[in-house]
Structure formats: C-alpha cells, structure tokens
N, CA, C and O atoms as a GROMACS GRO file, in nm:
protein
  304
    1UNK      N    1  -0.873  -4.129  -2.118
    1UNK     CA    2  -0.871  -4.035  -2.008
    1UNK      C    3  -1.014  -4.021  -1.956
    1UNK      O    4  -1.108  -4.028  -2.034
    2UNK      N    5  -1.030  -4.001  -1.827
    2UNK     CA    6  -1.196  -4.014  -1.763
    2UNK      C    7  -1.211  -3.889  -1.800
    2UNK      O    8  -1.117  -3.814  -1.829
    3UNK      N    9  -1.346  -3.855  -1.801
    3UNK     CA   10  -1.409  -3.723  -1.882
    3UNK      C   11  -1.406  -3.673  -1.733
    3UNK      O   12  -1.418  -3.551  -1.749
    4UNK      N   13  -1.398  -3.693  -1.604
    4UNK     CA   14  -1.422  -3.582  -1.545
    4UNK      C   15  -1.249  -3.532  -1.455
    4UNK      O   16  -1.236  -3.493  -1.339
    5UNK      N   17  -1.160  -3.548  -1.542
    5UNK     CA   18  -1.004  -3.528  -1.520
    5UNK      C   19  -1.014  -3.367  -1.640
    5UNK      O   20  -1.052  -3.353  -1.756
    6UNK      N   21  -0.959  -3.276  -1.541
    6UNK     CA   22  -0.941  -3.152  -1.645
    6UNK      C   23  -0.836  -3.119  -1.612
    6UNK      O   24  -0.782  -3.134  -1.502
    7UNK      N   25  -0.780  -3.049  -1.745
    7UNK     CA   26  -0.629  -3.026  -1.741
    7UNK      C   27  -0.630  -2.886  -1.756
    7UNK      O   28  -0.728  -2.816  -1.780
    8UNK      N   29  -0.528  -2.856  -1.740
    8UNK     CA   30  -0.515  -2.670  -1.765
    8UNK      C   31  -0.428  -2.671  -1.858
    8UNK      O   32  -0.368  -2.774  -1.888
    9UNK      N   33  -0.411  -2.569  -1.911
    9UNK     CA   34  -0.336  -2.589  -2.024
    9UNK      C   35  -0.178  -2.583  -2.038
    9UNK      O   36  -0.107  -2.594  -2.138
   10UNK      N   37  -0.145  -2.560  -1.893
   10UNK     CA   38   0.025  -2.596  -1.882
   10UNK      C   39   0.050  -2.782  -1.864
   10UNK      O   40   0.129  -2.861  -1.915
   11UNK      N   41  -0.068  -2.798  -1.760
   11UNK     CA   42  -0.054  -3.011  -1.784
   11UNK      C   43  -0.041  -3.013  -1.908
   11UNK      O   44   0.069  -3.042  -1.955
   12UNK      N   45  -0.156  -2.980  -1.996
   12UNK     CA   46  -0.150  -3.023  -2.168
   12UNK      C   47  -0.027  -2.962  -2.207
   12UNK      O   48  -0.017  -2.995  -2.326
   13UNK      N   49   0.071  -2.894  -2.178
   13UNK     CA   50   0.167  -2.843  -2.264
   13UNK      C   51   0.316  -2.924  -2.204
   13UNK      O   52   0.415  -2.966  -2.264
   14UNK      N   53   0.280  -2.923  -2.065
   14UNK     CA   54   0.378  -3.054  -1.999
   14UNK      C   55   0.351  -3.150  -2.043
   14UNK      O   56   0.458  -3.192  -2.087
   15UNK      N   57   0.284  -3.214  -2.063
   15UNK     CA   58   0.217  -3.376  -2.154
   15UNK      C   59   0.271  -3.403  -2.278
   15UNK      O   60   0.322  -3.510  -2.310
   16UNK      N   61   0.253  -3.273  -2.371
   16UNK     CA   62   0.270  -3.265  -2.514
   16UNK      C   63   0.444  -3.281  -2.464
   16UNK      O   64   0.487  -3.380  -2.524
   17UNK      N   65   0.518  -3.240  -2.406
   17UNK     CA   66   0.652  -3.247  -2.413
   17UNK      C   67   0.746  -3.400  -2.413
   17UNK      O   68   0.854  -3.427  -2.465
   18UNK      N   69   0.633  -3.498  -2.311
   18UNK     CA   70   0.664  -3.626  -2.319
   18UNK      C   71   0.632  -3.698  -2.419
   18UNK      O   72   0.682  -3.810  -2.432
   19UNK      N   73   0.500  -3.625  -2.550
   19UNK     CA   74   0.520  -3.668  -2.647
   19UNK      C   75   0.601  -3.642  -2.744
   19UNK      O   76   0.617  -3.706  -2.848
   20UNK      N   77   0.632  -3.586  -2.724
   20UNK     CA   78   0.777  -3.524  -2.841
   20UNK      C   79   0.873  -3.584  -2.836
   20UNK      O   80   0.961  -3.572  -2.921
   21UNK      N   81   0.881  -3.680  -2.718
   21UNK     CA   82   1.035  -3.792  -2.700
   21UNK      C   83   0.941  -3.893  -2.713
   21UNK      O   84   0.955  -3.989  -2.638
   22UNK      N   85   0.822  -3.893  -2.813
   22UNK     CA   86   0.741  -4.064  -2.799
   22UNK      C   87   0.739  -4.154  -2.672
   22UNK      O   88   0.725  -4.276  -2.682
   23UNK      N   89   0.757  -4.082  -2.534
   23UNK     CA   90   0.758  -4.154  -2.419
   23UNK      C   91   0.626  -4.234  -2.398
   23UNK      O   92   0.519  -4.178  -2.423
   24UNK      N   93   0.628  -4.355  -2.355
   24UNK     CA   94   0.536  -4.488  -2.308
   24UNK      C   95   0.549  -4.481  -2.170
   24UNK      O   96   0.644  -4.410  -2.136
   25UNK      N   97   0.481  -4.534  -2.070
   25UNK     CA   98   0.435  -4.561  -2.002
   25UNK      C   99   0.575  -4.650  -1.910
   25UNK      O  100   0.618  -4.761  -1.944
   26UNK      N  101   0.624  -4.578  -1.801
   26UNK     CA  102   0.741  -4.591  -1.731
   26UNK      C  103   0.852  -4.544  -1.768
   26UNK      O  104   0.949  -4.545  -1.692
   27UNK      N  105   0.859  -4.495  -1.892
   27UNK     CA  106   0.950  -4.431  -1.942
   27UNK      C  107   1.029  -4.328  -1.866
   27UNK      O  108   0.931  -4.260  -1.838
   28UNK      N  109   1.116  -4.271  -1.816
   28UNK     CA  110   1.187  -4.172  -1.750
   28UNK      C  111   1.200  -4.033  -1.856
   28UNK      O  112   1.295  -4.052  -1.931
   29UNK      N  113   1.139  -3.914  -1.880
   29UNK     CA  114   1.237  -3.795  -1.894
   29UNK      C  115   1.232  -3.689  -1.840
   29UNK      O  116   1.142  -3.632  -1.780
   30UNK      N  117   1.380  -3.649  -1.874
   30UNK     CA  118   1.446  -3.540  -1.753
   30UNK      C  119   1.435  -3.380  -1.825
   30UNK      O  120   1.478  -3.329  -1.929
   31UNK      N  121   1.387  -3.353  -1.758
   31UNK     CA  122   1.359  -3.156  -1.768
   31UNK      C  123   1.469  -3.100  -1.630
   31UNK      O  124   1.490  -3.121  -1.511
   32UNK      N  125   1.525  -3.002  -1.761
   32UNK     CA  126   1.629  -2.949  -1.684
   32UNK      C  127   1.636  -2.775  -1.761
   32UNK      O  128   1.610  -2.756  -1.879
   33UNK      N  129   1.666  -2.697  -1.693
   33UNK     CA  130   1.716  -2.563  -1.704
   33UNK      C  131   1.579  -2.481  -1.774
   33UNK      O  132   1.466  -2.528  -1.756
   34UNK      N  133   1.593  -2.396  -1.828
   34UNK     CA  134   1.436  -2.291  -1.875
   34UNK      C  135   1.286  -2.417  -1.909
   34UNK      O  136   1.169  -2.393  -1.882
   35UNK      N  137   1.338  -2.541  -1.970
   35UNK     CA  138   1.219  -2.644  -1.958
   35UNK      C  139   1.207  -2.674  -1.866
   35UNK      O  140   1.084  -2.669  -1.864
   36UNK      N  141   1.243  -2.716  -1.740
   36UNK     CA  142   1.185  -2.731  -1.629
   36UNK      C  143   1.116  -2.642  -1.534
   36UNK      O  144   1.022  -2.661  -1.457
   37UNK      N  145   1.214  -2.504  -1.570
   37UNK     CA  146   1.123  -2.331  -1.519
   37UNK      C  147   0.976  -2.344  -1.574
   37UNK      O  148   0.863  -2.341  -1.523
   38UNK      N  149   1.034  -2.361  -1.716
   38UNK     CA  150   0.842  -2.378  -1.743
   38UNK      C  151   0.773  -2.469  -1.681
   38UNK      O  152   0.690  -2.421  -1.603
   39UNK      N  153   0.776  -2.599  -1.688
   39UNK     CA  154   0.667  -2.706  -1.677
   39UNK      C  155   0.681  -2.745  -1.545
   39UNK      O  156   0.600  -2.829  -1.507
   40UNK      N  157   0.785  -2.696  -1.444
   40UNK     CA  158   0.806  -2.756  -1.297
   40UNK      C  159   0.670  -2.770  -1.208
   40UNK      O  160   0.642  -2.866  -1.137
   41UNK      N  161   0.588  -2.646  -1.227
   41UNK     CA  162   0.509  -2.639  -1.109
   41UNK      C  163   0.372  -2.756  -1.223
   41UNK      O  164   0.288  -2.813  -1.155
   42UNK      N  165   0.367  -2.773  -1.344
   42UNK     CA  166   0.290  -2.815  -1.397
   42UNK      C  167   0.291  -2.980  -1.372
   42UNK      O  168   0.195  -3.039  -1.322
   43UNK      N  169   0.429  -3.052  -1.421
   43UNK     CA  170   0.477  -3.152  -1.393
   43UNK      C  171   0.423  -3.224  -1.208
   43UNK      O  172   0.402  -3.341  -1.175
   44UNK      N  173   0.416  -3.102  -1.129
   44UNK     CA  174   0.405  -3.126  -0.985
   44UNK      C  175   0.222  -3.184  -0.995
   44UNK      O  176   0.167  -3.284  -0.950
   45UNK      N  177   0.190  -3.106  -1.047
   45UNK     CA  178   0.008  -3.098  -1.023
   45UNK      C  179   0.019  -3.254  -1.088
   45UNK      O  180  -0.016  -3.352  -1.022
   46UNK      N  181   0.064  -3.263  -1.208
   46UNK     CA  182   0.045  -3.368  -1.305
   46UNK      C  183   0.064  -3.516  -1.191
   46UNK      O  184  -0.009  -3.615  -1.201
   47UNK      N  185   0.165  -3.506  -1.097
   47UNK     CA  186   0.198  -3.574  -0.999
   47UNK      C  187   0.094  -3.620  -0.906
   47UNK      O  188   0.079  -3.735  -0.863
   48UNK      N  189   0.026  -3.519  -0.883
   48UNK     CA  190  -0.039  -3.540  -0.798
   48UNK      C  191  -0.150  -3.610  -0.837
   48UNK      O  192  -0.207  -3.688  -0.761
   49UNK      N  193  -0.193  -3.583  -0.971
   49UNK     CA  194  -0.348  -3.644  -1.019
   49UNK      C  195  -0.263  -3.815  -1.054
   49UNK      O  196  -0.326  -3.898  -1.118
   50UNK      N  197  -0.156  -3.839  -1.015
   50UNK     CA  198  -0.118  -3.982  -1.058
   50UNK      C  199  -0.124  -4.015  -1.175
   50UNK      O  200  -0.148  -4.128  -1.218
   51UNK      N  201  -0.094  -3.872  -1.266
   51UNK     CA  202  -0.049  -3.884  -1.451
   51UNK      C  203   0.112  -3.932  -1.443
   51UNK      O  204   0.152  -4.028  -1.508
   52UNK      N  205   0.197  -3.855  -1.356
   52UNK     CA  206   0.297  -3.895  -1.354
   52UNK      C  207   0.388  -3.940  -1.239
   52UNK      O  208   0.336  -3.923  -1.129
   53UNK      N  209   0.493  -3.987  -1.239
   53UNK     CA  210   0.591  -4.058  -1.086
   53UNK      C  211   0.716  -3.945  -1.127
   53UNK      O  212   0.767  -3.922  -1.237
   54UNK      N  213   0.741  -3.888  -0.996
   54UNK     CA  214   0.863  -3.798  -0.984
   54UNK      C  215   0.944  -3.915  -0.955
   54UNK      O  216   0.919  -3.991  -0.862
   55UNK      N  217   1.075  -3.933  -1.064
   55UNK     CA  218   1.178  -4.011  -1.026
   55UNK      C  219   1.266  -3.977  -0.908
   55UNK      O  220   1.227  -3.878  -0.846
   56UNK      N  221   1.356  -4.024  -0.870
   56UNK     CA  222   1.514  -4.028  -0.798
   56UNK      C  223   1.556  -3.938  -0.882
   56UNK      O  224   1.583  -3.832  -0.826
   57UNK      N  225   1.574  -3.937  -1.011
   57UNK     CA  226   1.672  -3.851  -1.054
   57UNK      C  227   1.641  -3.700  -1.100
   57UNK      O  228   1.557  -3.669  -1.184
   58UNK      N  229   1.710  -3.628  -1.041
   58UNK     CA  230   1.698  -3.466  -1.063
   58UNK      C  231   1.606  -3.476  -1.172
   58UNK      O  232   1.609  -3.574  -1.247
   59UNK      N  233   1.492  -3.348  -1.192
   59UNK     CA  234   1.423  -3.341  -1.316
   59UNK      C  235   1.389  -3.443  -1.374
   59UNK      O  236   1.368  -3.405  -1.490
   60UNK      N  237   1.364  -3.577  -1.366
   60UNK     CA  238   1.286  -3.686  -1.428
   60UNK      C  239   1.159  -3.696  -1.368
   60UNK      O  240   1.124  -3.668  -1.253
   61UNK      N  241   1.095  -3.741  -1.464
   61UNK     CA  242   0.928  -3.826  -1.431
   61UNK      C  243   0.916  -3.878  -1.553
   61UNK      O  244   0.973  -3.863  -1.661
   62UNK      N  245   0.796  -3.970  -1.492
   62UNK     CA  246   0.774  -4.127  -1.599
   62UNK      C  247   0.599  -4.074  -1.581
   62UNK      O  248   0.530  -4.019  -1.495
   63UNK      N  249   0.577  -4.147  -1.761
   63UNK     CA  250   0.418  -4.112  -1.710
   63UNK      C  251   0.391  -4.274  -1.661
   63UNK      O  252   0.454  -4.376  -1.692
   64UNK      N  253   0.265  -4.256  -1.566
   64UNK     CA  254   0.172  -4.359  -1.552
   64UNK      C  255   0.100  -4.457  -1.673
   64UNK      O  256   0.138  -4.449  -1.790
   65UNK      N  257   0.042  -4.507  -1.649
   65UNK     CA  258  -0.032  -4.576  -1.775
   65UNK      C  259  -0.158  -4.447  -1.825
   65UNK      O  260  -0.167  -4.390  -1.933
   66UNK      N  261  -0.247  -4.433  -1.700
   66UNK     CA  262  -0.335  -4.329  -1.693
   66UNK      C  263  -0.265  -4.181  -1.728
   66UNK      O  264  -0.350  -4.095  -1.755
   67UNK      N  265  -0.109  -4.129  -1.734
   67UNK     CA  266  -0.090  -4.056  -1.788
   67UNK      C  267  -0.043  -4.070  -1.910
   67UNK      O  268  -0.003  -3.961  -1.952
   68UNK      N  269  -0.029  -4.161  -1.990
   68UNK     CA  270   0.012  -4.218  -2.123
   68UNK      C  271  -0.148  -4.172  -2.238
   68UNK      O  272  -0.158  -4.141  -2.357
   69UNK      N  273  -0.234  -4.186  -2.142
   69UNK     CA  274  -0.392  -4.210  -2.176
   69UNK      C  275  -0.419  -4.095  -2.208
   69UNK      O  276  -0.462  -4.077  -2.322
   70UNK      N  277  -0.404  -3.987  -2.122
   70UNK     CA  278  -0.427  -3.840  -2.082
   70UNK      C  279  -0.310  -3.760  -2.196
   70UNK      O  280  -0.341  -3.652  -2.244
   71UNK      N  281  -0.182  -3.823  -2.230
   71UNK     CA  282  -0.105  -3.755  -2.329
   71UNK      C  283  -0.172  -3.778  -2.403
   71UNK      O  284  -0.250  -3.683  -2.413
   72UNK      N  285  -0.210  -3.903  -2.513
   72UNK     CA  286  -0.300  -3.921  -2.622
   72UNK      C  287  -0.445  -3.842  -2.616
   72UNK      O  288  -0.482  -3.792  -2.722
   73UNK      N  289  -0.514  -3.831  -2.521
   73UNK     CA  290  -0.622  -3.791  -2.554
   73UNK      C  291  -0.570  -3.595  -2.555
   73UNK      O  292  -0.667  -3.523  -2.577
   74UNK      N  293  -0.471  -3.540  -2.540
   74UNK     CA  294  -0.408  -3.390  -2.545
   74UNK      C  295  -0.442  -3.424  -2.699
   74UNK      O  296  -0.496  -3.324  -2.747
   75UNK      N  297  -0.433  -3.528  -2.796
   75UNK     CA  298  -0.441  -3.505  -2.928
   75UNK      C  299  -0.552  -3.461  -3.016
   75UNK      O  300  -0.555  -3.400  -3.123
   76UNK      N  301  -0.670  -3.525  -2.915
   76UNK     CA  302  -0.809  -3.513  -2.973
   76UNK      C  303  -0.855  -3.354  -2.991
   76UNK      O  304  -0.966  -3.327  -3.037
   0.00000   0.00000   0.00000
C-alpha cells in the first residue's frame, strides 16, 4: 500500500470484512442488510480511491489488486 493512501477506520473495518472470506483480487462479495448499513458509505469511498469495483450485482464489490495490498497491509 503507498504510504501516502490513508484510511479511516471504517475503510480498515470494510477491508478487514473481505478478509474474513480470504477474498483475492477480483473476487466478488456481497454485503447485504445491517452489513451493508454499516460499511455502505465506507465501501463507496473505498471505490473511489480504486481499492475496490462496485459490481452489477446488488451489494457486491471485488477488491482491486491495489486493494488486495491495502487489505494486507490493515494487518501490519
């Protein structure tokens, strides 16, 4: 992850969620009902910095490669 990318701590808690399904890089998962209340507006920002791709399908996103990078480094 580039050192000058800062996250707030709902990205890092949206991030940590795609690690919990071990998601890679194009991977699709779908947030739906009180998980998506939470992480919706977070997931959006995450979008925008090109961590992640809002799918076609209701509540899905895939991380990027650069957001695959940015989940792992949530570990450090």
């Amino acid at each position: 992850m580039p050192e000058q990318l800062v996250l707030t701590p709902a990205e890092r808690a949206a991030l940590r969620a795609f690690q919990t399904y071990l998601a890679t890089p194009e991977q699709m998962i779908c947030f739906f009902g009180p998980t998506l209340e939470k992480h919706g507006a977070a997931l959006e920002r995450l979008t925008k910095k090109d961590l992640l791709v809002k799918e076609n399908f209701k509540g899905a996103w895939s991380l990027t490669v650069a957001g695959y990078q940015a989940m792992k480094a949530c570990d450090e």
